[in-house]
N, C-alpha and C positions, 0 to 999 in steps of 0.2 A: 504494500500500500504506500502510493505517493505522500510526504510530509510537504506540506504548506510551506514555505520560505518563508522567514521571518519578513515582516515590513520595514525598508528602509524607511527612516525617519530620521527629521531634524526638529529642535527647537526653538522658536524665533523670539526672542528675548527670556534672558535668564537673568532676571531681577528676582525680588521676593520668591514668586511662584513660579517663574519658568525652571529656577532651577533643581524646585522639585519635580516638574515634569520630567526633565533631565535623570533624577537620579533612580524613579518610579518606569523610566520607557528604558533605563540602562538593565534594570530587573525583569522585566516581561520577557521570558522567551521567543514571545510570537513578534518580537521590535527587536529589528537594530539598528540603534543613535549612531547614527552616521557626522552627525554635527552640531554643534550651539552654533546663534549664530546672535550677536549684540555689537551695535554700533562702539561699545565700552572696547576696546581692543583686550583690556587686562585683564577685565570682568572676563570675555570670552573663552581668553585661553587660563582664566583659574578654574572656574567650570567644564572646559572641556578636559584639562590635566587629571581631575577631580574622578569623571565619569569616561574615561579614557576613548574619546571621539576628535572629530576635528574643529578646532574652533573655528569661526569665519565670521565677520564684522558688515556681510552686506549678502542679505537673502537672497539675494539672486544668482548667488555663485553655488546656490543649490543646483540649479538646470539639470536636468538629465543624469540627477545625485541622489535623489529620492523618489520613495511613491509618496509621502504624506508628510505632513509636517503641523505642530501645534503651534499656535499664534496666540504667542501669552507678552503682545507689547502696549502700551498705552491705548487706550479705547482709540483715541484721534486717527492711530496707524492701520487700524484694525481692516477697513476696508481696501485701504491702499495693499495690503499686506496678501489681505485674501484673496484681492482679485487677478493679482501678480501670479497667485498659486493655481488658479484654477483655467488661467490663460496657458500656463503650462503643464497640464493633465497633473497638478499634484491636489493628492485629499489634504481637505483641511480639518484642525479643530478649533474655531475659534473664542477665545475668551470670553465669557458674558462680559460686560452688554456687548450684543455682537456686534454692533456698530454705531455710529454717534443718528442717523435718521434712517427713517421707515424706507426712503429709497437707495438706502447703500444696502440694507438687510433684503430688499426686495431685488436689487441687480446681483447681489452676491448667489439667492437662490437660484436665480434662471443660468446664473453661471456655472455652479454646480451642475442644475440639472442637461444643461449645453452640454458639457464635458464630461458628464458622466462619473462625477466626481462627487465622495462623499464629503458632505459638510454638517459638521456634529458643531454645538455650540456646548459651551462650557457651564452648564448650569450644574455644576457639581453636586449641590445638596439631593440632586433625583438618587442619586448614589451611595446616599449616606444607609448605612445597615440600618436606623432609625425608622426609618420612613419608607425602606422596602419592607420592615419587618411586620406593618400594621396596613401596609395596601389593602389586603382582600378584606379587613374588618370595614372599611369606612363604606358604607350604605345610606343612601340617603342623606347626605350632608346638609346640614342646616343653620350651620354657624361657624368661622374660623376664625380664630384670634393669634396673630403672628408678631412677635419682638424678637429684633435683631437689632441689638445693641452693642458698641466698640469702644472704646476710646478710639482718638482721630487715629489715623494711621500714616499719617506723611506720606501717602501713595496712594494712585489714581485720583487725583488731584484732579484731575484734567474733567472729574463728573460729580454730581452730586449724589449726593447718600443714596437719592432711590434709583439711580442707575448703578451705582456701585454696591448696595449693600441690601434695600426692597427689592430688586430686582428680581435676588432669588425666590423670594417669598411668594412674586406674583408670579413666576411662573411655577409653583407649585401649585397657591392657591389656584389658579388657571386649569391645571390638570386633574385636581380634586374636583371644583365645582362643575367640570364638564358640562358649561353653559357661559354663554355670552356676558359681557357685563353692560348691566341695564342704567346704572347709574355710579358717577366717582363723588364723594364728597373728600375734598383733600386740603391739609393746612400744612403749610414747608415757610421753613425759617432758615437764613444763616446764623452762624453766632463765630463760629472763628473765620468761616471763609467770606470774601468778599464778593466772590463771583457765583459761589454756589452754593443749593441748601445742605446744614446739616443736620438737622432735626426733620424728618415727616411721619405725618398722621394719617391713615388713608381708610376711607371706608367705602366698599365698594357693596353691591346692590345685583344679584346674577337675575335674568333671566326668568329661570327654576325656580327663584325666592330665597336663595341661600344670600348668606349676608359673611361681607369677612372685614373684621379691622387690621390690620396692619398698622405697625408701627418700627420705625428705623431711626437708630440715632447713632451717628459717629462723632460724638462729646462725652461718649458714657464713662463714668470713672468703674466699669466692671465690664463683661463680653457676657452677654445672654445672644441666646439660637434656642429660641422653642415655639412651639406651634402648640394649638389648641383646636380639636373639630370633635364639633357636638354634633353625632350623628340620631339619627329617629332612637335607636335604643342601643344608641354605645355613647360614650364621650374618652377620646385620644389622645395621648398627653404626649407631647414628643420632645426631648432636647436633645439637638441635635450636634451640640457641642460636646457633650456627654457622650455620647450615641446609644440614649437609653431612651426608651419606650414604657408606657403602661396601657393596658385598654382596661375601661368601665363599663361592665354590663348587665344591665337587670337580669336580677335570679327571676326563673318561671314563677313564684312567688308572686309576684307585682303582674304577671298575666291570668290570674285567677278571675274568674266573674265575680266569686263573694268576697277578695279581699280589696279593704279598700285603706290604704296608707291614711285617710283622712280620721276614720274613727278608730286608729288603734288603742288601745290605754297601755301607754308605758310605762305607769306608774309602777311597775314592777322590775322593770329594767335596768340594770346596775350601772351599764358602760353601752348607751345609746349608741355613740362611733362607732363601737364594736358590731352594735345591732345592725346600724345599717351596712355598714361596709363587711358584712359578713351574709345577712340573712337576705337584705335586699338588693343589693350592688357586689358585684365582685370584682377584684381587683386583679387583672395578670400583670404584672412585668413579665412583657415579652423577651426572647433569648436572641438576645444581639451577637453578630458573626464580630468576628476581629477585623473584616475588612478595611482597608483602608479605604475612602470616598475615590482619592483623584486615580487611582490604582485600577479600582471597578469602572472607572470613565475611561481609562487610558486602555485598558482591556476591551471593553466595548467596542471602543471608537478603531482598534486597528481588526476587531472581530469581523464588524460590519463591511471594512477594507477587501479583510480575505474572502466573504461569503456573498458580497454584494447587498449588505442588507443596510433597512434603513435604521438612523439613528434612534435611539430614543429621544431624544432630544433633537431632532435635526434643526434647518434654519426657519422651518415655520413656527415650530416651537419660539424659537430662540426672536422671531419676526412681532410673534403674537403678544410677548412679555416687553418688548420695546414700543408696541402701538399704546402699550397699556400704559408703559410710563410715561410717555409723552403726551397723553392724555391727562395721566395725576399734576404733572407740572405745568398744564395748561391750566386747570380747574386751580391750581392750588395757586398758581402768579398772580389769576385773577382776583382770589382772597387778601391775598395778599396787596394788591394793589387797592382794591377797595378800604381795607380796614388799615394799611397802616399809612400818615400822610408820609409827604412825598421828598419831604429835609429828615425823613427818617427812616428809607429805604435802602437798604443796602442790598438789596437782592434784585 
């Protein structure tokens, strides 16, 4: 039986995260890093020295060097970056946000699909063993409550909080409410930046009638990643920093016709907590893999390479979470220009 050839591959900026791409596609059997590639010349060749490839200071001395390559450089480059790649039959996987407007994400897809070229965006959190772990529970979604909070990061500067850090969240929530959105109520603020927000609030409205708040802050003096979906008869606890999991679900108990939680008398019950989160609710923590997130992305993404298949994440996904934010910063500029006056707008 024939074996698959590993994917030649490169990765095009090795700052913060590209240089974990680097050392996570140096470990995958099915890849070989062929080259870093950062306009930093010294940067280049420490992380190539590091993951033993070639270093190179300008993507384009890729040509006819690889089949695929990930594109983890500034949002701004991101289209310039990708479209270079898919003019010369190379896959890509591009960074969230996948590009700065709806028609760079919209010429990058018809390029892909011209060329025949897989194009995976980077919304990593789909990946996290958290949130694959409780997929099949969530039915009937009825409510999301999502907080993504950082301190600032002195990186990716070039976007604001809900493209850089909301970004994920919508496109989860997007995935889960599997419906349109009907309505954004959104309020964004700067506070250390001058050009962009870093505080947002976002409450969005599906279709279906699901409702999800969101919230992003890159000021936080802590890091929270957790999600909250209140399904018809579960509610899903998820942190995703942790990579722990819990599901809530009514014991057959609370489906009885004659029982009715309104007229119990518990004047005989010692440890109420106890009573309901044992008799009437049950609690799993789910059993989370060790996987790592970008690991199961980078695995993915050169799987789909070898088998022809589509991403999970591809660029409509990645298309659909950028209409969305550009929509929250439209609703939310608006708010913002109405409520604050105008010798006191910094945004």
């Amino acid at each position: 039986m024939a074996t698959t050839p590993p994917v030649k591959i490169a990765v095009i900026g090795v700052g913060h995260l590209g240089k974990n791409h680097a050392r996570v596609l140096r470990e995958l059997p099915s890849a070989e890093l062929v080259a870093v590639v950062d306009a930093r010349e010294k940067v280049a060749k420490e992380i190539a020295e590091r993951f033993h490839c070639e270093a190179l200071t300008d993507y384009k001395q890729l040509k006819g060097r690889v089949d695929a390559a990930t594109v983890v450089v500034p949002t701004r480059h991101h289209f310039e970056v990708a479209k270079w790649l898919f003019e010369n039959n190379i896959h890509a996987l591009v960074e969230k946000p996948m590009a700065y407007t709806i028609d760079e994400c919209t010429k990058l897809i018809d390029m892909a699909k011209k060329q025949k070229r897989i194009l995976q965006i980077g919304h990593i959190e789909r990946f996290n063993p958290a949130l694959k772990s409780i997929r099949n529970a969530m039915k009937t979604v009825a409510f999301i409550e999502a907080d993504r909070l950082s301190p600032y990061p002195f990186r990716s500067t070039d976007v604001g909080v809900v493209m850089d850090v909301m970004i994920h969240d919508l496109d989860i929530v997007l995935s889960i409410a599997d419906s349109e959105v009907e309505d954004v109520q959104a309020v964004c603020t700067p506070v250390l930046s001058k050009r962009f927000e870093d505080i947002a609030s976002v409450r969005l409205t599906f279709k279906n009638g699901a409702v999800a708040n969101i919230t992003a802050s890159r000021i936080s003096d802590k890091s929270v990643r957790k999600m909250r979906i209140f399904c018809a008869d579960s509610y899903l606890n998820l942190d995703f920093a942790a990579k722990q999991a819990w599901i809530y679900k009514k014991t057959p108990k609370l489906d009885q016709a004659d029982f009715h939680v309104e007229n119990l008398d518990v004047s005989n019950i010692d440890n109420l907590m106890q009573f309901v989160f044992n008799d009437l609710i049950r609690v799993e923590q789910v059993v989370i893999g060790e996987e790592e997130p970008l690991k199961e992305e980078l695995r993915h993404f050169i799987q789909c390479i070898q088998k022809g298949e589509r991403p999970e994440v591809a660029g409509e996904e990645g298309l659909a979470a950028i209409k969305l934010a550009h929509e929250i910063l439209r609703v939310a500029r608006e708010h913002y220009e109405k409520h604050v006056p105008a010798e006191h707008r910094k945004w």
